[in-house]
PAZADO-105971 format. One record per residue (C-alpha): residue in one letter; y, z, x; residue number from 1. Coordinates in pm, 1 decimal, always signed. Example, Ala and Ser with C-alpha at 12.3 -4.5 7.8 and 13.67 -1.06 7.14 Angstrom:
voza,c2,c3,c1,fitor
A,-450.0,+780.0,+1230.0,1
S,-106.0,+714.0,+1367.0,2
//
This chain:
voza,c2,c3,c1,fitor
X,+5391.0,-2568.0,-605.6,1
X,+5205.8,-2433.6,-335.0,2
X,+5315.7,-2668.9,-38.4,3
X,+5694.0,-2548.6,-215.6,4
X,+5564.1,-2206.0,-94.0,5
X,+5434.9,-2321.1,+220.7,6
X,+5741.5,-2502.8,+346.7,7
X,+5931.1,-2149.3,+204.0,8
X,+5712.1,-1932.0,+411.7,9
X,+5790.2,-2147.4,+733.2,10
X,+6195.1,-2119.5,+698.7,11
X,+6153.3,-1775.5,+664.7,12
X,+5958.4,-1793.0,+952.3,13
X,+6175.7,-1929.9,+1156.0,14
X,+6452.0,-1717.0,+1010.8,15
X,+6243.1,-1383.0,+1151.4,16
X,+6204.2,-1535.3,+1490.2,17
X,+6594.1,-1673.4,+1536.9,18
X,+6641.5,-1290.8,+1462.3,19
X,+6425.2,-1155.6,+1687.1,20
X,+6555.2,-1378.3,+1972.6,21
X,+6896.1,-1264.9,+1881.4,22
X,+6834.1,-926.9,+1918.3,23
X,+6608.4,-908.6,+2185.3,24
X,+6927.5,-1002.6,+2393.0,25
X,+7154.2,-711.2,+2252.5,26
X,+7103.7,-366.9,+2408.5,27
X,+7206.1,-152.9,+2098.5,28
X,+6953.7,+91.1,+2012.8,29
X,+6870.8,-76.1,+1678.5,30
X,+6751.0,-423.0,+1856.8,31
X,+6398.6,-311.7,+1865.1,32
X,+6369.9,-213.9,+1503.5,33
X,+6419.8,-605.6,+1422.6,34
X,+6138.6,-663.5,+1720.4,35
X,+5922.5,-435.1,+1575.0,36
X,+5927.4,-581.3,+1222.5,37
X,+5977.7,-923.6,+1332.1,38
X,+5563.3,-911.8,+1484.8,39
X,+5500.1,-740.9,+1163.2,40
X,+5630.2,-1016.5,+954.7,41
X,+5490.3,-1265.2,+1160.9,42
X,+5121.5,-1123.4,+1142.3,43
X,+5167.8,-1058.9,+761.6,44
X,+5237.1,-1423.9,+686.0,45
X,+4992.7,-1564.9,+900.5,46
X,+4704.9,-1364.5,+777.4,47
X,+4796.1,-1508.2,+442.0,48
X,+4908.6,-1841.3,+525.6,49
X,+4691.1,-1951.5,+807.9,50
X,+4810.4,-2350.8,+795.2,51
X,+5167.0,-2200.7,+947.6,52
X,+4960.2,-2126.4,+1281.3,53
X,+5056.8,-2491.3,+1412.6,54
X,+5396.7,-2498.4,+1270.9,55
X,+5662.3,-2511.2,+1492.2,56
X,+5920.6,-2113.9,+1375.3,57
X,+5530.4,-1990.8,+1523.5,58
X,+5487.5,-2199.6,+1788.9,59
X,+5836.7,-2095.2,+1907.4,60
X,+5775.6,-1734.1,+1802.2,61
X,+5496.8,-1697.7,+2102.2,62
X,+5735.7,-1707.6,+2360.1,63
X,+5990.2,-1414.9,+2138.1,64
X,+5703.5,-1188.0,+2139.4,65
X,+5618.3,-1216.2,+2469.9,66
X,+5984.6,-1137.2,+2576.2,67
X,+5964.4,-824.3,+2300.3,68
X,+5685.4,-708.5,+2492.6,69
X,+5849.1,-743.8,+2851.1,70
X,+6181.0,-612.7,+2712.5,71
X,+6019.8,-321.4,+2525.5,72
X,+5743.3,-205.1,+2727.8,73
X,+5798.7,+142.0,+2672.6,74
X,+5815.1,+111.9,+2318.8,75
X,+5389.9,+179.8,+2185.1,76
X,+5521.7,+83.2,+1852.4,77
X,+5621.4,-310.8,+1937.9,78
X,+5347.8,-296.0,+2242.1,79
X,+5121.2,-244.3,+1899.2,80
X,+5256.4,-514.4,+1622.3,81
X,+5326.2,-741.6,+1912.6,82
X,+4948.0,-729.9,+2038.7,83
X,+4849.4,-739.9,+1664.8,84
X,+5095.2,-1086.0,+1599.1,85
X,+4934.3,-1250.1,+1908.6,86
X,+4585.0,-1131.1,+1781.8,87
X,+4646.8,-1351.5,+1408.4,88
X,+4859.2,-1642.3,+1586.1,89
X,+4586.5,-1725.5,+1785.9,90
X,+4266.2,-1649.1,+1623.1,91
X,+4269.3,-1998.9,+1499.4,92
X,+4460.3,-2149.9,+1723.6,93
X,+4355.6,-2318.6,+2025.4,94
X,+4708.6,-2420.8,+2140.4,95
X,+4847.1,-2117.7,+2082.3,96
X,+4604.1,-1910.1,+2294.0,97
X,+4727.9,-2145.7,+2600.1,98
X,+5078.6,-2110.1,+2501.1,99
X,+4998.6,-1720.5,+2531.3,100
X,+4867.9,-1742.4,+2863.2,101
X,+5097.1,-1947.3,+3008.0,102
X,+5400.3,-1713.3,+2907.8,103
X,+5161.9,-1472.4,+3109.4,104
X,+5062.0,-1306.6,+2810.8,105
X,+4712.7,-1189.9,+2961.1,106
X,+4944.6,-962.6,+3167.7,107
X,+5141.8,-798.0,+2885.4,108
X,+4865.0,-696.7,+2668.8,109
X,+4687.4,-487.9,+2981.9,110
X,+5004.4,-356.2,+3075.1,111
X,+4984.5,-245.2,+2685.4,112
X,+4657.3,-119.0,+2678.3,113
X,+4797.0,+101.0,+2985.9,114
X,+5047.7,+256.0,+2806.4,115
X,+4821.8,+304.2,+2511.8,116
X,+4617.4,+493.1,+2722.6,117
X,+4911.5,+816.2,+2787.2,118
X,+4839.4,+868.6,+2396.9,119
X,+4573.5,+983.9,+2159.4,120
X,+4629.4,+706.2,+1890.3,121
X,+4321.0,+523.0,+1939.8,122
X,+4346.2,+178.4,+1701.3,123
X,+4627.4,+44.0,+1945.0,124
X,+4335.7,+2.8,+2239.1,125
X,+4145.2,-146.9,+2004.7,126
X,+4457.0,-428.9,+1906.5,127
X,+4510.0,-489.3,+2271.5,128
X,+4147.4,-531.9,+2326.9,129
X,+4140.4,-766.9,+1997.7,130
X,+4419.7,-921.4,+2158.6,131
X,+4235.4,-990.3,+2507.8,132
X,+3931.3,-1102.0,+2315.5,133
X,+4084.7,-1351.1,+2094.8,134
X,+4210.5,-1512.4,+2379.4,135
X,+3872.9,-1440.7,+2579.2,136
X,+3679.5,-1741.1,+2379.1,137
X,+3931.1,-2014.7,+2487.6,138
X,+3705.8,-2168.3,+2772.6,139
X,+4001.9,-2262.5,+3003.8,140
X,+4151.6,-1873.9,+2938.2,141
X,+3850.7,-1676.5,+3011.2,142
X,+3857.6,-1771.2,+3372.5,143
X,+4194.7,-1657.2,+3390.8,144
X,+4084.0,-1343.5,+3247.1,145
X,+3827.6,-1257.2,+3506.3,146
X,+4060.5,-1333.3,+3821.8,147
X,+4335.0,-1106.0,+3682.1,148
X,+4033.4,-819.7,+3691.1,149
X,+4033.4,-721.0,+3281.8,150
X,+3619.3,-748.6,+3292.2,151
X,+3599.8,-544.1,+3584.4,152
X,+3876.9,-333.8,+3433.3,153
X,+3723.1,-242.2,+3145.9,154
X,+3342.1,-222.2,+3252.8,155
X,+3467.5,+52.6,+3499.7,156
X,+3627.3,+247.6,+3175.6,157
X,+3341.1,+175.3,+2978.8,158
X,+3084.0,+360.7,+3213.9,159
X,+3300.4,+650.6,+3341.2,160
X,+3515.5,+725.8,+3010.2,161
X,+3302.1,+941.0,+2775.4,162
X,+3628.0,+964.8,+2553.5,163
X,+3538.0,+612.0,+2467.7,164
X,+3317.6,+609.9,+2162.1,165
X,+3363.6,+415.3,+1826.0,166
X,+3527.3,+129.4,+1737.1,167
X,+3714.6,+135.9,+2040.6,168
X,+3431.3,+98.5,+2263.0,169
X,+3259.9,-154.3,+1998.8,170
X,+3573.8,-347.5,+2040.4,171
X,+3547.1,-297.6,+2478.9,172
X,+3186.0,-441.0,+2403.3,173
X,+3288.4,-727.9,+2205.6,174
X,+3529.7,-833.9,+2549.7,175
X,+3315.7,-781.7,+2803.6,176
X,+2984.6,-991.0,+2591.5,177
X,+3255.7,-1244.4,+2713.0,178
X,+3253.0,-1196.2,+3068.2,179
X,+3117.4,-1510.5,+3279.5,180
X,+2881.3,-1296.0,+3463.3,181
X,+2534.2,-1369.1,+3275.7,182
X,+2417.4,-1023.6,+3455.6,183
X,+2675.9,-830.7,+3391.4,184
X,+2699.9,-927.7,+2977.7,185
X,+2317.4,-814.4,+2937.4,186
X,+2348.8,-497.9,+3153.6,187
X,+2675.3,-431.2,+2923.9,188
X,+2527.3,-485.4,+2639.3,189
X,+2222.2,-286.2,+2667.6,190
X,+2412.1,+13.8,+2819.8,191
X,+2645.2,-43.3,+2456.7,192
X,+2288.9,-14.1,+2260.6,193
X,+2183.1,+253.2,+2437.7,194
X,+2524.7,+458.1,+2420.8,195
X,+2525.9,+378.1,+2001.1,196
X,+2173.1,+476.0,+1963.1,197
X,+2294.1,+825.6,+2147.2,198
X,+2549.0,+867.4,+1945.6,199
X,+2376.2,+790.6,+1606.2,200
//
């Protein structure tokens, strides 16, 4: 039956996170391979199971991910899947987005974006920014956002970047429309028109 399925789903669940907990305290060079599949997993079965976002192996997965992220931070490739897990887990989630800021995930996903930015693969800005987005709509978070500078941040990169173009900069434009700054959102958004219309 499908709740069989469900309820199968969440052990393994909670199976992939008592793994990556496990390992993210080891120091072998292997632990990060099960970090980096472990946010893979979870985003895969989230996506397709989105009544697991509240369960608890998801819930308790938040905190894993953040510690992959602080544990890993030179690793793109888990900076990547981990910004892409938090992205899914909290899309829908309301809880979960606070959860994510109070483990100071706000934090780790810039510091990802940074390191994102010493390479030439551009869809891993545009998870991070996803990332910061999806949180970005959660009234109580966005405030948060602003003091720890990501609008300014980004409007700065926006205007003095002209590697920026695409997706990546739709994506910029679809974080700082967010910004509390009633101004600011309409000057952003017309300079986005106006770049698009350029580029087109």
């Amino acid at each position: 039956s499908a709740a069989a399925i469900e309820k199968e789903k969440e052990i393994f669940l909670c199976l992939t996170v008592e793994a990556m907990k496990a390992e993210a305290m080891k120091t072998h060079s292997n632990s990060w391979i099960v970090a980096l599949h472990g946010c893979q997993c979870l985003t895969n079965i989230c996506k397709r199971s989105p009544s697991l976002l509240r369960s608890q192996p998801v819930v308790n997965g938040i905190p894993v991910i953040i510690s992959c992220m602080k544990i890993f931070q030179d690793n793109v490739a888990i900076q990547s899947e981990a910004c892409a897990a938090l992205s899914v887990i909290c899309i829908n989630s309301s809880p979960n987005k606070e959860r994510v800021n109070e483990m100071d995930g706000i934090n780790r996903i810039k510091y990802a974006y940074d390191l994102f930015s010493t390479t030439p693969c551009v869809s891993n800005k545009i998870r991070a920014c996803t990332a910061l987005t999806t949180l970005a709509v959660h009234p109580n978070i966005l405030g948060d956002i602003e003091d720890k500078g990501i609008f300014a941040k980004f409007e700065t990169l926006l205007k003095h970047d002209p590697t920026i173009t695409g997706e990546l900069r739709e994506a910029i434009l679809d974080l700082l429309i967010l910004a509390p700054d009633e101004d600011n959102r309409k000057l952003i958004f017309r300079d986005g028109a106006r770049e698009g219309e350029t580029c087109g």
